[in-house]
N, C-alpha and C positions, 0 to 999 in steps of 0.2 A: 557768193561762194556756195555751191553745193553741201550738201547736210553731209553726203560720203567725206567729200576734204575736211569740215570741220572734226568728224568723228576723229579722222585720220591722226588729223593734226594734235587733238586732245588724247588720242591715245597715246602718240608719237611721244608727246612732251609729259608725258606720265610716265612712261617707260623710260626715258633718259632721266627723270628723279628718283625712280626705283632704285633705277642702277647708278645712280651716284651716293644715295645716300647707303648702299650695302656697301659700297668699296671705297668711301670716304668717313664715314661714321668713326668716330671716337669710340673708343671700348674704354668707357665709362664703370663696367660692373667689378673692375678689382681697383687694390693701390697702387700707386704712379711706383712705379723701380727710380731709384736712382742712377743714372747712366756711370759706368764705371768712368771715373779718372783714369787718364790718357797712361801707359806705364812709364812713358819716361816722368811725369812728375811723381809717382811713387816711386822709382829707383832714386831719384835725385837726393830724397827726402831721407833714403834707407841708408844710401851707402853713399863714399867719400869716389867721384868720380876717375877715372884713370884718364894719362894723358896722352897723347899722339902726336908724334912730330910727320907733320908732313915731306914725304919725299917729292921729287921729281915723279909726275906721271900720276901720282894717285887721287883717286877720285872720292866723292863721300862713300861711294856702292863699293868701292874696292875695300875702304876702312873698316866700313859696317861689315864685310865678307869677313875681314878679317877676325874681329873685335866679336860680333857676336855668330858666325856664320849662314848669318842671313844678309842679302844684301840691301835687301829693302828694306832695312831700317837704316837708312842713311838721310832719310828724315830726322830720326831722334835726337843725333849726332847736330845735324842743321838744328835744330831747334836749342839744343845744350851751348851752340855756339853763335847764335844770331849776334853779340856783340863783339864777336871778331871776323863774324862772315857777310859778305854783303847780300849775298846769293850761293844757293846749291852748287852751285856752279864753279865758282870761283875760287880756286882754295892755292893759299899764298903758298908759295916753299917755304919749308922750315916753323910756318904756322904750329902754335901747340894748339891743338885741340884738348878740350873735354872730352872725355868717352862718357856716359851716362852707363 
């Protein structure tokens, strides 16, 4: 192998650990944060949840528009009721849901 490809090569593979270790490096010089807790387990904790009868037709995104007018939290909703829901998806007539 030529002395130019070795150089090449050893610069090559210097330069791809430069730049892994600038935008892979741990920032080590403060304290770790604690990640906040998710908000549905602080509301669960605070307040006494309200209930939801399922109609014909409605979805988790429809409940959550309603309940908190956002619809994307029709997760929360999912998660407050994992043991009467089998999936997102799937939501019984007349089912009482948790509202969180």
């Amino acid at each position: 192998m030529p002395n130019d490809a070795k150089l090449g090569l050893v610069v090559g593979v210097g330069l791809v650990i430069a730049v892994a270790v600038v935008f892979f490096r741990k920032d080590l010089s403060g304290p770790k944060q604690e990640v906040p807790r998710p908000v549905l387990q602080q509301q669960m904790r605070t307040s006494e949840p309200k209930h939801h009868v399922v109609k014909e037709g409605e979805t988790l995104y429809t409940i959550a528009k309603l309940h908190y007018g956002d619809g994307d939290r029709f997760y929360d909703i999912y998660l407050a009721n994992r043991d009467r829901l089998s999936s997102p998806d799937a939501l019984p007539v007349g089912a009482s849901l948790r509202i969180p």
